[in-house]
TORBA-233817 format. One record per residue (C-alpha): residue number from 1; residue in three letters; x, y, z. Coordinates in pm, whole numbers, plus 50000, padded with zeros to 5 digits. Each point is the difference from the previous one (the first is absolute). Layout:
BEGIN
+-----+-----+-------+-------+-------+
!   n ! res !  east ! north !    up !
+-----+-----+-------+-------+-------+
! NUM ! ALA !     X !     Y !     Z !
...
+-----+-----+-------+-------+-------+
//
This chain:
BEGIN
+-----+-----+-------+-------+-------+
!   n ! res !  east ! north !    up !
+-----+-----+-------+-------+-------+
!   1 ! UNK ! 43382 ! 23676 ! 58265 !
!   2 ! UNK ! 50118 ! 49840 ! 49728 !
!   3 ! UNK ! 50367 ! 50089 ! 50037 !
!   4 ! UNK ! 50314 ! 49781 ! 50064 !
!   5 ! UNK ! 50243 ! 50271 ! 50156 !
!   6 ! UNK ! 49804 ! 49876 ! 50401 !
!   7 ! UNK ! 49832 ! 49783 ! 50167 !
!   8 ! UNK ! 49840 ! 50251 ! 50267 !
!   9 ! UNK ! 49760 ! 50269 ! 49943 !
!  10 ! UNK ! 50193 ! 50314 ! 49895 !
!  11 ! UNK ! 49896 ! 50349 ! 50241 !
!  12 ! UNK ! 49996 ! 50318 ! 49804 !
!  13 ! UNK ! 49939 ! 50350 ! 50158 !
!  14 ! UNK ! 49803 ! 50238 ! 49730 !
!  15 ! UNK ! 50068 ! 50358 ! 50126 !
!  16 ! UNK ! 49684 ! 50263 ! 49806 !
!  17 ! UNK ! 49790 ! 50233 ! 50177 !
!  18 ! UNK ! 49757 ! 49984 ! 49697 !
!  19 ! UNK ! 49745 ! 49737 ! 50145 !
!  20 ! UNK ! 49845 ! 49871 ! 49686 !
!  21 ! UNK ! 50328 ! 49877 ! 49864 !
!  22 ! UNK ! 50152 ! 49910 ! 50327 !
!  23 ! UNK ! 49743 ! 49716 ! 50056 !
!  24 ! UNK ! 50003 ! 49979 ! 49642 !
!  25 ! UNK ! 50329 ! 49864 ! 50009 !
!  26 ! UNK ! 49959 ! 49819 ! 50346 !
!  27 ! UNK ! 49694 ! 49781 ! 49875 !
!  28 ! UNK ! 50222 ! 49903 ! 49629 !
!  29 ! UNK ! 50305 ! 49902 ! 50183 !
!  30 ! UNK ! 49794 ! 49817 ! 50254 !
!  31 ! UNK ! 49804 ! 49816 ! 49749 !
!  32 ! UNK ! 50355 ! 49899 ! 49818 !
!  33 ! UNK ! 50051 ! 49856 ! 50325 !
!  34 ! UNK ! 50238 ! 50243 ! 50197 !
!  35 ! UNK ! 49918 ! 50135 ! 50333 !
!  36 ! UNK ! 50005 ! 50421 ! 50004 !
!  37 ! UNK ! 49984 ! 50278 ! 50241 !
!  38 ! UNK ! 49885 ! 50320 ! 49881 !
!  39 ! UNK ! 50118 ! 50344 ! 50146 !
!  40 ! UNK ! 49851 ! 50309 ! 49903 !
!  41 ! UNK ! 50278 ! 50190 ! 50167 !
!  42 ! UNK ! 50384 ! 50001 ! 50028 !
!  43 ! UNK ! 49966 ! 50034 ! 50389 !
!  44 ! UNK ! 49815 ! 49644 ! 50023 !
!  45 ! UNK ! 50219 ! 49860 ! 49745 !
!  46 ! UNK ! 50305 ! 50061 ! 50200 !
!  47 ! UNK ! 49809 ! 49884 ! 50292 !
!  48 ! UNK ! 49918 ! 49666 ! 49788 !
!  49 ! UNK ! 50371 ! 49960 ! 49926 !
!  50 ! UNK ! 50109 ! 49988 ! 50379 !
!  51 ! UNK ! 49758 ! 49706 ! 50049 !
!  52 ! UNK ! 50114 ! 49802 ! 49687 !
!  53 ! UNK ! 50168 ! 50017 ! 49703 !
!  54 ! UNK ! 49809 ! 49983 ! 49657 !
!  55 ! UNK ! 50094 ! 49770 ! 49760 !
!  56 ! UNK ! 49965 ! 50281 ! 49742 !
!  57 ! UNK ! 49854 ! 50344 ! 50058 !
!  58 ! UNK ! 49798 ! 50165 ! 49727 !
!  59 ! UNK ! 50044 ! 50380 ! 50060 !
!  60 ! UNK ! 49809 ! 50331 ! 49867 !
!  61 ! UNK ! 50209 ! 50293 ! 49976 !
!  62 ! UNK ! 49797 ! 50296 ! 50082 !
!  63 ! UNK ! 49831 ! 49964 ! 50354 !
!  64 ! UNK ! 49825 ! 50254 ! 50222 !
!  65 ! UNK ! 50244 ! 49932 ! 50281 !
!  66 ! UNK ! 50311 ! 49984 ! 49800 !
!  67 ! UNK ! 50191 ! 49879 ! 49688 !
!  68 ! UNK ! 50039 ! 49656 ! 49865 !
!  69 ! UNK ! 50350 ! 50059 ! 49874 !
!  70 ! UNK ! 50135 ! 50089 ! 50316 !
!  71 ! UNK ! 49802 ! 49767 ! 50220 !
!  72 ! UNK ! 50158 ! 49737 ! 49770 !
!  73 ! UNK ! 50375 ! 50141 ! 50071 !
!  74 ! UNK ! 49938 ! 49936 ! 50384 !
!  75 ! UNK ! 49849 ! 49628 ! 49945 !
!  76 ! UNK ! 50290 ! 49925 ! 49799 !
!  77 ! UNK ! 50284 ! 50072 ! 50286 !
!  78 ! UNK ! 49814 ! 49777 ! 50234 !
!  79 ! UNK ! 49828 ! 49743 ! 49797 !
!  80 ! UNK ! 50095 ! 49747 ! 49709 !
!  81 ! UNK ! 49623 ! 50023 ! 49806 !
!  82 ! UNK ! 49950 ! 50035 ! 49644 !
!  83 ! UNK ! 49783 ! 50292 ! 49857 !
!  84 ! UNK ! 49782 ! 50123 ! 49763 !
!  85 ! UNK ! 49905 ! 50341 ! 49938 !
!  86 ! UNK ! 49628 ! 50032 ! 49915 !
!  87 ! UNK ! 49934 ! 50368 ! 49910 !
!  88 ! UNK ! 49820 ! 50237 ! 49755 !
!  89 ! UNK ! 50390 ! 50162 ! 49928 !
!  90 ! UNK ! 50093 ! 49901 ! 49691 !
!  91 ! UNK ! 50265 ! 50178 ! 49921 !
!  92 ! UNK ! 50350 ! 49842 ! 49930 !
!  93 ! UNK ! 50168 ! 50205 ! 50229 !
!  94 ! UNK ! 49765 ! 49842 ! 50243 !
!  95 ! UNK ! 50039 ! 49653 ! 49891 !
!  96 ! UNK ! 50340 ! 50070 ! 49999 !
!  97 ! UNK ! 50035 ! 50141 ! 50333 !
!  98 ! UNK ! 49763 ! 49674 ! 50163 !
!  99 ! UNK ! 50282 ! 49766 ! 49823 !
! 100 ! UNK ! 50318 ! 50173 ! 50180 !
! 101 ! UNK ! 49795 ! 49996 ! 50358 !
! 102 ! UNK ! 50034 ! 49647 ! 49938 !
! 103 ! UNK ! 49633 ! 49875 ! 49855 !
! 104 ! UNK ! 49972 ! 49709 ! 49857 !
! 105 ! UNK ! 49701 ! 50087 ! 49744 !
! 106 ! UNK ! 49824 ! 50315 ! 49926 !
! 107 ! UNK ! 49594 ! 49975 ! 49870 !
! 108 ! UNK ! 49833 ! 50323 ! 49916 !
! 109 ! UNK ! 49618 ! 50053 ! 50093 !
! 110 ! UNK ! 49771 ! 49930 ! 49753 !
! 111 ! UNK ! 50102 ! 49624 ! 50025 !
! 112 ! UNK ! 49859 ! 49659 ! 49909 !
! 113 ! UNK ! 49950 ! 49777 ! 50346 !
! 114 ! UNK ! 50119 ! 49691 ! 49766 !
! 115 ! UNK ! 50323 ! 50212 ! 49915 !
! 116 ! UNK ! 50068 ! 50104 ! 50352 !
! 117 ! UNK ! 49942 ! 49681 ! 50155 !
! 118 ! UNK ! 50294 ! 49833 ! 49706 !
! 119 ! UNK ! 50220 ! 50268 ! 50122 !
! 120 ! UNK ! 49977 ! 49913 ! 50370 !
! 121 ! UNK ! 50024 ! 49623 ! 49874 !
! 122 ! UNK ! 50335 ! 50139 ! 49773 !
! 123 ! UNK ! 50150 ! 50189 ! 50322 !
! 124 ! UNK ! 49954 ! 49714 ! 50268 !
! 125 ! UNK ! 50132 ! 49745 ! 49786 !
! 126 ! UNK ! 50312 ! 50177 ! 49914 !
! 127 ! UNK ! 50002 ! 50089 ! 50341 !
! 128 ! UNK ! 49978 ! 49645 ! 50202 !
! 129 ! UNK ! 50204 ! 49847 ! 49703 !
! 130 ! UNK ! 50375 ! 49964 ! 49989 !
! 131 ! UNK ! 50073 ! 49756 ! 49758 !
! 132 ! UNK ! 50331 ! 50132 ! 49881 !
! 133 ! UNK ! 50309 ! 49764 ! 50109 !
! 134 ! UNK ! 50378 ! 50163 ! 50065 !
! 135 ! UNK ! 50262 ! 49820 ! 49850 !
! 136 ! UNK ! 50399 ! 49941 ! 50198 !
! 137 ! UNK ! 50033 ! 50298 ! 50218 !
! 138 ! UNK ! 49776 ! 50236 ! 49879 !
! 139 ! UNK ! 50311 ! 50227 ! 49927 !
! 140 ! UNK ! 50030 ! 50278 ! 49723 !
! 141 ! UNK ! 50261 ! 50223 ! 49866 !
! 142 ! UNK ! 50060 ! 50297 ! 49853 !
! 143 ! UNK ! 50312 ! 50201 ! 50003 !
! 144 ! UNK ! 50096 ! 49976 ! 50374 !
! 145 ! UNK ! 49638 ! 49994 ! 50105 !
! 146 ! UNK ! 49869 ! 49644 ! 50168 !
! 147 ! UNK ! 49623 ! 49922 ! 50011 !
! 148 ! UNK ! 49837 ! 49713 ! 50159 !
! 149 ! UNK ! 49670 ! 49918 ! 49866 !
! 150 ! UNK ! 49867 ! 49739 ! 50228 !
! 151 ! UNK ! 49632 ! 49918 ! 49807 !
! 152 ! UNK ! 49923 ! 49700 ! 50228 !
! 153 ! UNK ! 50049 ! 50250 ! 50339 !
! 154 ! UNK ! 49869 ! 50345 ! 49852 !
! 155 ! UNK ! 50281 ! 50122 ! 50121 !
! 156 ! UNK ! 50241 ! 50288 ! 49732 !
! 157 ! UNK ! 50332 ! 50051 ! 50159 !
! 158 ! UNK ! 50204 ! 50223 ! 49778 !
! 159 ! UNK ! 50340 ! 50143 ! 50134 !
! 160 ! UNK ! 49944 ! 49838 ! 50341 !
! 161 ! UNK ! 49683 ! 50233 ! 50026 !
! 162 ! UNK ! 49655 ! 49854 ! 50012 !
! 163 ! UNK ! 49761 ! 50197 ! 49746 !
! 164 ! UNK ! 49659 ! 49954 ! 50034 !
! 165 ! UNK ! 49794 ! 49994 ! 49705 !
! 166 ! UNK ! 49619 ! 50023 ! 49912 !
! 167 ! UNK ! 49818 ! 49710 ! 49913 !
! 168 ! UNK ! 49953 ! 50135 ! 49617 !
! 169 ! UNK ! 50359 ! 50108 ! 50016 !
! 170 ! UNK ! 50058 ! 49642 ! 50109 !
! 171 ! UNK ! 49889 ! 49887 ! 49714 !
! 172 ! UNK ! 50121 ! 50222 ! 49762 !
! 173 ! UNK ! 50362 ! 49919 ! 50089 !
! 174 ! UNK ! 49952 ! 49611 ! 50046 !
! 175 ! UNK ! 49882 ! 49999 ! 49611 !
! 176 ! UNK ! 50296 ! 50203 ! 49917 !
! 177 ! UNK ! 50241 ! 49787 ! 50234 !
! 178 ! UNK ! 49863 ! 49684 ! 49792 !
! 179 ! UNK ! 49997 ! 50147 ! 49633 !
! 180 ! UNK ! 50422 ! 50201 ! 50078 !
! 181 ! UNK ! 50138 ! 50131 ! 49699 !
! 182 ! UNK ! 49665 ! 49972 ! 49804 !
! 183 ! UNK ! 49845 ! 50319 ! 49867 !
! 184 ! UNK ! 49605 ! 50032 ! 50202 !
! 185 ! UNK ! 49783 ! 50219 ! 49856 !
! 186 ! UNK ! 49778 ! 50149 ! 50269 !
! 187 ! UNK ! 49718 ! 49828 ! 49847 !
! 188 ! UNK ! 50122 ! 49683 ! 50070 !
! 189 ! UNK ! 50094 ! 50138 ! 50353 !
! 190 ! UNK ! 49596 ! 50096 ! 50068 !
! 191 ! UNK ! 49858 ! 49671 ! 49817 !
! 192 ! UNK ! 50240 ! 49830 ! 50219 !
! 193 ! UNK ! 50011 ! 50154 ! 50347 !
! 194 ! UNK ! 49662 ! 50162 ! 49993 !
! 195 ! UNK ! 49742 ! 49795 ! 49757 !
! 196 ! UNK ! 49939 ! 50263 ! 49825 !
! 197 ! UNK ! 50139 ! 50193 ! 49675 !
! 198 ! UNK ! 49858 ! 50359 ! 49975 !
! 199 ! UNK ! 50232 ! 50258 ! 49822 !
! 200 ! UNK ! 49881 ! 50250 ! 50191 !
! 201 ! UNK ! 50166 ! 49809 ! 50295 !
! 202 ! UNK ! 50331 ! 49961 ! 49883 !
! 203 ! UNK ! 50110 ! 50322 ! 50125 !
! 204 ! UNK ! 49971 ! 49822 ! 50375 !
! 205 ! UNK ! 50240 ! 49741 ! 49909 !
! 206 ! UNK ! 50251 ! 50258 ! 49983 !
! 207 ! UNK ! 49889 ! 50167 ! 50331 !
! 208 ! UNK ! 50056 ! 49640 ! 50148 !
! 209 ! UNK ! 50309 ! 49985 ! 49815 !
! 210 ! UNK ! 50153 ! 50332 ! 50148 !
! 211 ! UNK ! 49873 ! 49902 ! 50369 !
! 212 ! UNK ! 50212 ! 49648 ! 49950 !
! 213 ! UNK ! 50279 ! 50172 ! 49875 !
! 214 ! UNK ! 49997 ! 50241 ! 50281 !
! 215 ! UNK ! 49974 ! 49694 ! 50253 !
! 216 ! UNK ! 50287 ! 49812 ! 49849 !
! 217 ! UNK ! 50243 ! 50270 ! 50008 !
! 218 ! UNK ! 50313 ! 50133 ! 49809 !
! 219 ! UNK ! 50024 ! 49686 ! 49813 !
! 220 ! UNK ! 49915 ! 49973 ! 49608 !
! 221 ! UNK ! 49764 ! 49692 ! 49997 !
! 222 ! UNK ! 49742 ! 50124 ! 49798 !
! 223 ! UNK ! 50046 ! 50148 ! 49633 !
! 224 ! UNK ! 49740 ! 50248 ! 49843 !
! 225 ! UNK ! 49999 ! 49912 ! 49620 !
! 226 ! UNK ! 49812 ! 50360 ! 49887 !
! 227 ! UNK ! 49614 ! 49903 ! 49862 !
! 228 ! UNK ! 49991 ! 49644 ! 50086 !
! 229 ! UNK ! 50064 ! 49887 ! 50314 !
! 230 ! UNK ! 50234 ! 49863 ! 50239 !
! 231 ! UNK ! 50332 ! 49706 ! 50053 !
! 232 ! UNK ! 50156 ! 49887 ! 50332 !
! 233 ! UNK ! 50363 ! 49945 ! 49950 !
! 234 ! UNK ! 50088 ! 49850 ! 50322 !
! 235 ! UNK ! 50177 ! 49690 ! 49970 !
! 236 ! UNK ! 50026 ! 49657 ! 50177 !
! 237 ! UNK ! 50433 ! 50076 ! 50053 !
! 238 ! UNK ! 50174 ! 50232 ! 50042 !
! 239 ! UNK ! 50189 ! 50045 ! 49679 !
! 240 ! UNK ! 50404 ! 49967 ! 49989 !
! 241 ! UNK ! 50162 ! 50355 ! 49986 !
! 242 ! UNK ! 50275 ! 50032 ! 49687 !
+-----+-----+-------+-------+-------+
//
């Protein structure tokens, strides 16, 4: 594998009861040098996930023994593994609904094996990589509302509460964090945080939007300018009161 983002092979779970593209998708990965365990139900997945931990998990959505959205809800509260949905649904409300359970990608079936395999490559890399580098304390203001955005940690401490975020939602607010008070259009947001720039997906940049909003709170950090995009106003101090 050809990639910088880790020195050790990277182990991916692919969860698809369809047996052609299961070992389909097994024997590409393998070849671009990852080791995979297939599952053609939810029952041994969650079996594979007591013994270890994926580095990514590659998920189908309709099984015979269950769903793939909700089997992905249940990983999530136990274990910190990036996803991608791999289904035949392509709907938006579907895409959109694999995004707020916290995926990291979502690759509808018929697929190239070259596109999938740049996706996983895409995902693990923003995954394993955490180049971004806080600067004083890590505190921001707004109003009477205190974050601390500690970057080097992963750690979001906003009104003394910790708020866990996503790993896309992560990312989303990092790029807004570094670019405050400039206008991001939620093109630049995808290109950015997702390597990608689809129109059709830049209705989940606002679903990721609304989730971090949610997270942080009553605060204001985050300003909605209508048909374009989005502008944290946090600042570094907190501003003198007149």
């Amino acid at each position: 594998m050809n990639d910088d983002f880790s020195h050790e092979v990277q182990s991916i779970y692919v969860v698809e009861d369809h047996d052609v593209i299961r070992e389909g998708v097994k024997q590409y990965l393998e070849l671009s040098g990852f080791k995979v365990q297939g599952f053609a139900t939810l029952k041994a997945a969650r079996e594979g996930f007591l013994r270890m931990t994926p580095s990514l998990l590659i998920q189908d959505v309709m099984l015979s023994d269950g769903d793939g959205f909700a089997f992905v809800k249940e990983i999530k509260k136990e274990y910190d593994c990036p996803v991608i949905f791999m289904t035949a649904r392509v709907e938006e409300s579907d895409r959109i609904l694999g995004f707020e359970l916290g995926a990291d990608d979502y690759i509808s079936k018929p697929f190239s094996p070259k596109e999938l395999v740049m996706r996983v490559q895409a995902v693990l890399r923003r995954f394993n990589h955490k180049n971004f580098s806080p600067s004083g304390d890590g505190l921001l203001y707004v109003g009477e509302y205190v974050m601390q955005f500690n970057e080097e940690d992963h750690r979001l401490v906003v009104c003394d509460q910790e708020v866990i975020l996503t790993a896309a939602e992560w990312r989303i607010l990092s790029y807004l964090i570094h670019n405050s008070h400039h206008l991001i259009s939620r093109a630049q947001i995808l290109e950015q945080c997702f390597d990608y720039n689809l129109e059709s997906y830049e209705r989940i940049v606002d679903t990721h939007i609304k989730n971090i909003r949610s997270k942080l709170g009553e605060g204001s950090w985050i300003e909605t300018v209508r048909g374009y995009g989005y502008r944290f106003i946090g600042h570094e101090k907190e501003r003198t009161k007149v």
